[in-house]
C-alpha positions in Angstrom: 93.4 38.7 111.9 93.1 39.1 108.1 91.7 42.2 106.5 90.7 42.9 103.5 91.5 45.9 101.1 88.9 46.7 98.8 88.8 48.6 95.8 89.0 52.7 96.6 87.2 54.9 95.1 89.3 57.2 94.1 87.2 59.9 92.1 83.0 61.0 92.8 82.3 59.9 89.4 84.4 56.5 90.1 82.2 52.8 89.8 85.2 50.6 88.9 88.8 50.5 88.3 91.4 48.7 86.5 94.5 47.3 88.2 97.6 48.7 86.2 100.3 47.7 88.0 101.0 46.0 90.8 103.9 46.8 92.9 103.7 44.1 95.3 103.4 40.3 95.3 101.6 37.6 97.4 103.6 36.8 100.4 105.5 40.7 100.9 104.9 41.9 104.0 103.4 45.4 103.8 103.5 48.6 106.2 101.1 51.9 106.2 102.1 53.8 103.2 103.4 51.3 100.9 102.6 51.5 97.7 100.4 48.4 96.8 99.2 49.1 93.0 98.5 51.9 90.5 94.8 51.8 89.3 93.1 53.4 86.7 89.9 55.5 87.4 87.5 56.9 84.8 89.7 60.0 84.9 93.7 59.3 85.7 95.8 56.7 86.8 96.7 56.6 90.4 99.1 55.2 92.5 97.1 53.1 95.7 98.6 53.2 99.3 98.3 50.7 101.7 96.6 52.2 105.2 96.7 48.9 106.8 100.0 46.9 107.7 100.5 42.7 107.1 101.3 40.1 105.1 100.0 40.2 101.6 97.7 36.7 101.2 95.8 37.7 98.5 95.4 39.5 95.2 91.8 39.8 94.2 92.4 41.7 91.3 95.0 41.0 88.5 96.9 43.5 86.5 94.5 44.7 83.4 91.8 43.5 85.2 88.4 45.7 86.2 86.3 45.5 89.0 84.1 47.8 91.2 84.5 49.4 94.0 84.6 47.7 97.1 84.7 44.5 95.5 88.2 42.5 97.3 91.3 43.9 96.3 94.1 42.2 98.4 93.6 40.8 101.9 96.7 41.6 104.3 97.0 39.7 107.5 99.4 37.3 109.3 101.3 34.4 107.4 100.1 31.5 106.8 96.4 32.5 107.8 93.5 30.9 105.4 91.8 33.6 103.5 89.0 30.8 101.6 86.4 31.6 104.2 86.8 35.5 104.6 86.6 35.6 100.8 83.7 33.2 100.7 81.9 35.5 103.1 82.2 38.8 101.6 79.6 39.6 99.2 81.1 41.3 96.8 82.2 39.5 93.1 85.9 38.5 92.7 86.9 38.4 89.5 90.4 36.1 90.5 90.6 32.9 91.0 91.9 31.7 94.3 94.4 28.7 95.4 96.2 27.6 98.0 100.3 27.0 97.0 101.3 23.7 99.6 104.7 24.8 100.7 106.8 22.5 103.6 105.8 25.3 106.9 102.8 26.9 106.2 100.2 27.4 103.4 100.0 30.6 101.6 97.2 32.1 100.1 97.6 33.4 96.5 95.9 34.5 93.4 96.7 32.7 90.0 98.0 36.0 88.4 100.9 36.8 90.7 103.2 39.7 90.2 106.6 39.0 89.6 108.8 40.5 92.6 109.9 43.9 91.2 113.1 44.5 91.8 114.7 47.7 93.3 118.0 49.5 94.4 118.0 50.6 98.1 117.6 54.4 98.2 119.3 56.8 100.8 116.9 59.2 102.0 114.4 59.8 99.0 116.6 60.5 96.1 116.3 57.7 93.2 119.2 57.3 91.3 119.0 60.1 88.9 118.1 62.4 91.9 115.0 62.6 91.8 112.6 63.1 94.8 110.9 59.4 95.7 107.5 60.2 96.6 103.9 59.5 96.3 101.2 61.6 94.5 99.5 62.2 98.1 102.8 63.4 99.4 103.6 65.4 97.0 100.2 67.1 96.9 100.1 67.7 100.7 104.0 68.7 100.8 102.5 71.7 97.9 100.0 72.4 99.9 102.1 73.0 103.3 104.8 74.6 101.1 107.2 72.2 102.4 110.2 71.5 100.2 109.9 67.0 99.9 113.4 66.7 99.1 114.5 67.7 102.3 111.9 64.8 103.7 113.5 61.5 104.7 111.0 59.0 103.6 110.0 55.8 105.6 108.0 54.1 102.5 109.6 51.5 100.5 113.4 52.6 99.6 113.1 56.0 101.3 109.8 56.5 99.2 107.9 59.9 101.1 104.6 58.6 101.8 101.3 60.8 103.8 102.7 60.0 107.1 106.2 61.7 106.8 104.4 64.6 105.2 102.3 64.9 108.3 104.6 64.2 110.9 107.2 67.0 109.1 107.7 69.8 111.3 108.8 73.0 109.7 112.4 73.9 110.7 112.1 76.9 113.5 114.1 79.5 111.1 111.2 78.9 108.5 108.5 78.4 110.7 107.3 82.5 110.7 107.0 81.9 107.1 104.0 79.8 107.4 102.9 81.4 110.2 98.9 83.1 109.9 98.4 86.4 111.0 96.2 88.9 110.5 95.1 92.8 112.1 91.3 94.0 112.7 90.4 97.2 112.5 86.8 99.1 113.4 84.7 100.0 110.5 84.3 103.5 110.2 81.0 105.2 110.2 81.5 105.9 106.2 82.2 102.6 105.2 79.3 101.6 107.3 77.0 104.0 105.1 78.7 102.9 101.9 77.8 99.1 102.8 74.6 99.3 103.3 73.7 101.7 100.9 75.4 99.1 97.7 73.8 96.2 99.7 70.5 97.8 99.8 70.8 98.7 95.9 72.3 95.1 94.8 69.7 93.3 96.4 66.8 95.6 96.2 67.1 96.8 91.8 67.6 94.0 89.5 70.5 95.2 87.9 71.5 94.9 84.3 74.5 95.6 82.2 74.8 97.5 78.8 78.4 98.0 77.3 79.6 100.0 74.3 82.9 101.0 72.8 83.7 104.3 72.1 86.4 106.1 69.5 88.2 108.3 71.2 90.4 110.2 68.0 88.3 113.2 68.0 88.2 113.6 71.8 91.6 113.8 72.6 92.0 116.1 69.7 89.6 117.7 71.2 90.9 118.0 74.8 94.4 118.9 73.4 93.0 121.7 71.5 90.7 123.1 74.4 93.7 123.0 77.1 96.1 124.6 74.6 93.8 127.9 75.6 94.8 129.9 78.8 94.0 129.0 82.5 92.0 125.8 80.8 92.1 122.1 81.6 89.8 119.7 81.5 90.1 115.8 81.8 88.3 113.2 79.6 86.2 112.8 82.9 84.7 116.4 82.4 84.1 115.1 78.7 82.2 112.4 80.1 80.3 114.3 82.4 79.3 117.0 79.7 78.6 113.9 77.6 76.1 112.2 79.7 74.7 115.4 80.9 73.3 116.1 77.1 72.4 112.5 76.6 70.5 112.6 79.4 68.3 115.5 78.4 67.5 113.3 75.4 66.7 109.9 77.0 64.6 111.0 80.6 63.8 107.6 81.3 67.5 106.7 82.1 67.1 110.1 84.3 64.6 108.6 86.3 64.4 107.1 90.1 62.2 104.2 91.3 59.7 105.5 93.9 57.7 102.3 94.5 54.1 103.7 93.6 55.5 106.0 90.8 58.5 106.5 88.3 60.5 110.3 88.8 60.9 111.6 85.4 63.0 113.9 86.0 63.4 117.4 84.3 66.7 118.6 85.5 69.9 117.0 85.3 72.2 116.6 88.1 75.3 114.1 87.8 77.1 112.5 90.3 81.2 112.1 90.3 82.5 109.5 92.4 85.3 110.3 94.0 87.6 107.7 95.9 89.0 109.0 99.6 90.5 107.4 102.2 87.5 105.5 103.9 85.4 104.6 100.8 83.6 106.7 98.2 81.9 109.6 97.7 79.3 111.0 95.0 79.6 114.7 94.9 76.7 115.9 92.7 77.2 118.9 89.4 74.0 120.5 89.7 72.4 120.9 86.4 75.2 119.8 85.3 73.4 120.4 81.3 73.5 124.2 81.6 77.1 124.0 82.4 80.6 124.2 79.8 83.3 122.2 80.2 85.4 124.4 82.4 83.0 125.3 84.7 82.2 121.2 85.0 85.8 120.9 85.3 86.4 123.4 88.2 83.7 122.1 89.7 84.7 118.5 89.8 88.3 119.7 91.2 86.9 121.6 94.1 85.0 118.5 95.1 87.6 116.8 95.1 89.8 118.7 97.4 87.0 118.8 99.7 87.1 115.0 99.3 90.5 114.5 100.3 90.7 117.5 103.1 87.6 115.6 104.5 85.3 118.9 104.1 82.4 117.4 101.5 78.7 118.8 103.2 75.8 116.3 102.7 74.5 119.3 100.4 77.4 117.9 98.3 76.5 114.7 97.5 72.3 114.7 98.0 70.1 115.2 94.9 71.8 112.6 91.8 69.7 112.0 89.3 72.6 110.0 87.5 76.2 108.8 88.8 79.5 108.2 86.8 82.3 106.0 88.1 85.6 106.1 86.4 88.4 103.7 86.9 90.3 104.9 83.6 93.5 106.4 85.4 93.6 103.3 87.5 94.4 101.5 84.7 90.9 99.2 84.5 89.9 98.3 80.8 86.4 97.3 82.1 84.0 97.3 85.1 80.8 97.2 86.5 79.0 99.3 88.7 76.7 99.2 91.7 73.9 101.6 91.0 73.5 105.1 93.0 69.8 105.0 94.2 67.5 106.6 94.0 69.3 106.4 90.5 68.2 104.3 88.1 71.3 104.2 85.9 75.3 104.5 86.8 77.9 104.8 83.9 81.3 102.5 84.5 83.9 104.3 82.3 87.5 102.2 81.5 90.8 103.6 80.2 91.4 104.9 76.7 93.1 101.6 75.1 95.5 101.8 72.0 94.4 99.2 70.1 94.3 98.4 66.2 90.8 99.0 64.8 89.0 99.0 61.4 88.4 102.5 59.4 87.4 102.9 55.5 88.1 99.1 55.2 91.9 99.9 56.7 93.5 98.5 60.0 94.8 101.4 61.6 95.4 102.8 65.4 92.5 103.5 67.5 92.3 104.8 71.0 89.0 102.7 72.3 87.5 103.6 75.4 84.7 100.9 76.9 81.3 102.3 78.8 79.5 99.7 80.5 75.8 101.2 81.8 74.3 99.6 85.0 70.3 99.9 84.7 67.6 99.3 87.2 65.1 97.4 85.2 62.0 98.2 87.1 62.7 101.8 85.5 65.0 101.5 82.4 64.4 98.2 79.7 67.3 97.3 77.1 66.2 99.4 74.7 66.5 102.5 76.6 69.5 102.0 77.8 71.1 100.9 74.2 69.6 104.3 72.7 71.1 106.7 75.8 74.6 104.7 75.0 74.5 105.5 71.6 73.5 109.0 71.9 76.3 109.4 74.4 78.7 107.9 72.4 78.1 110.1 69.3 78.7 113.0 71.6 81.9 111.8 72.2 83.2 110.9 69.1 82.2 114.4 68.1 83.1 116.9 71.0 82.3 119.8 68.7 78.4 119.0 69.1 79.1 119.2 72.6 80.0 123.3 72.3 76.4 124.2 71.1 
């Protein structure tokens, strides 16, 4: 019985397309897969496979022409079958004219634009003659997506052309097959991680965050760092300079020292600054206790002996309880640029990047720089844009002048 193939729509935005081509002519007898026409959609030209099998009887739309979707494209059925009354029944426009061709046997339905028969050279497997792989767009596509290499497909489409169905019925030779094989391993969440997920969940979805970033000069403070661990027993990393940094800033700006206590704001008066340190399991915030009344080395010893009791698992809660600001440095990971999840009750948590060699602008003059970006994470409810721009700056002129730091 004669079907009918209508117009596909071949993209969401798709209400009609335009026949470019057609590879196939009234009276071919068609299989699933053949190629039957190559229409053009609002976005590409594609190439139209046939998912029904029959004699071609009629072409209801002609090369160049345009019509919409699921109006009658061809009609595919048994030889000699009349077509007049399925077309006559279907609601849809055709935009071709259709007659009947008298031949001696039987009549054959066809449209008055006819394709002329296109020839082609039998192909052996799906190599064309310049070796190229045969194949359709859908093929080629799936075989991507499967990782399958289509040359080594044998293609039952028109002249060894790979069509869907070879793609799906290709089974992956058994020395590949572990290469496509899923696997995965589970293991239990450990208590920290359990801690450290809700914890960032509970700050994420609880503090409307917002992001403030600034880019600092770092000539004087590496200068500065080079100077200070030229003295003995002395070293201190540009973390310590950081944390000496903030530590005065804060002092100056106590609303970014603050904590959100539902019916009231902390203000707090002393300054204790949280290092995160990365172990193992997670992340943990030891906390420099008034961290303001502190030099550099004593920060910097400070921050080392946390961190060994980080790694040898020995951090007390004493340890990390009592931040009224956290720093998070990614710097000797090699991160430019980050975000951060604020430390409640914090309101605020400083991201710090990498010291980047980059060319930057001085007296007018291109020269070196070494640049290092700050991005600040603020809890609006406590700290407004403002706020946050004025600690920034105040930190970064600390920086960019480490000498003001020694007072």
């Amino acid at each position: 019985m004669a079907e009918i193939v209508r117009m596909p729509r071949l993209s969401d935005t798709m209400s009609e397309g335009t026949v470019a081509k057609w590879h196939k002519k009234v009276g071919d007898a068609i299989s699933e897969g053949d190629l039957l026409a190559e229409i053009e959609t609002d976005k590409a030209t594609m190439e139209f496979e046939s998912f029904q099998e029959g004699v071609l009887l009629h072409i209801g739309v002609g090369e160049s022409e345009t019509a919409p979707v699921d109006c009658i494209l061809a009609i595919l059925g048994v030889e000699g079958e009349d077509v007049i009354a399925l077309i006559e029944a279907d609601a849809t426009p055709v935009t071709s004219e259709v007659k009947v061709v008298k031949e001696e046997k039987t009549p054959v339905v066809e449209t008055k634009d006819e394709v002329a028969p296109i020839p082609t050279t039998p192909l052996k497997n799906t190599k064309s003659v310049d070796g190229r792989t045969v194949a359709s767009p859908l093929a080629k596509r799936l075989a991507e997506e499967k990782g399958v290499d289509i040359s080594s497909i044998s293609g039952s489409g028109d002249g060894g052309r790979v069509i869907k169905r070879d793609i799906d019925n290709y089974q992956v030779p058994v020395a590949n097959s572990l290469l496509y094989q899923e696997s995965f391993t589970e293991e239990p969440v450990s208590q920290m991680r359990k801690v450290i997920a809700r914890r960032l969940a509970e700050s994420k979805f609880t503090a409307p965050h917002f992001y403030l970033s600034i880019s600092v000069d770092m000539d004087n403070a590496i200068a500065a760092r080079k100077a200070i661990n030229a003295l003995p027993d002395t070293k201190v990393s540009f973390n310590d300079l950081v944390v000496k940094a903030c530590a005065m800033a804060l002092r100056e700006h106590p609303t970014v020292n603050s904590s959100w206590k539902a019916d009231v704001i902390r203000r707090n008066q002393h300054v204790n600054v949280g290092v995160a340190i990365a172990v193992e399991d997670g992340l943990l915030v030891p906390v420099v206790r008034f961290t303001n009344t502190k030099s550099l080395s004593d920060i910097s010893a400070e921050v080392k002996e946390f961190a060994k009791k980080a790694k040898d698992k020995k951090l007390q809660p004493a340890d990390w309880e009592g931040s009224t600001f956290t720093i998070s440095n990614l710097g000797m990971y090699g991160i430019d640029e980050f975000t951060a999840i604020i430390n409640t009750p914090d309101a605020c948590i400083l991201a710090v990047g990498g010291i980047q060699q980059i060319p930057v602008v001085k007296e007018g003059q291109v020269v070196p720089g070494n640049v290092m970006k700050l991005t600040l994470s603020c809890d609006h409810r406590v700290v407004d844009g403002a706020s946050g721009a004025a600690f920034l700056n105040t930190l970064k002129t600390y920086l960019q002048n480490p000498v003001t730091m020694l007072k």
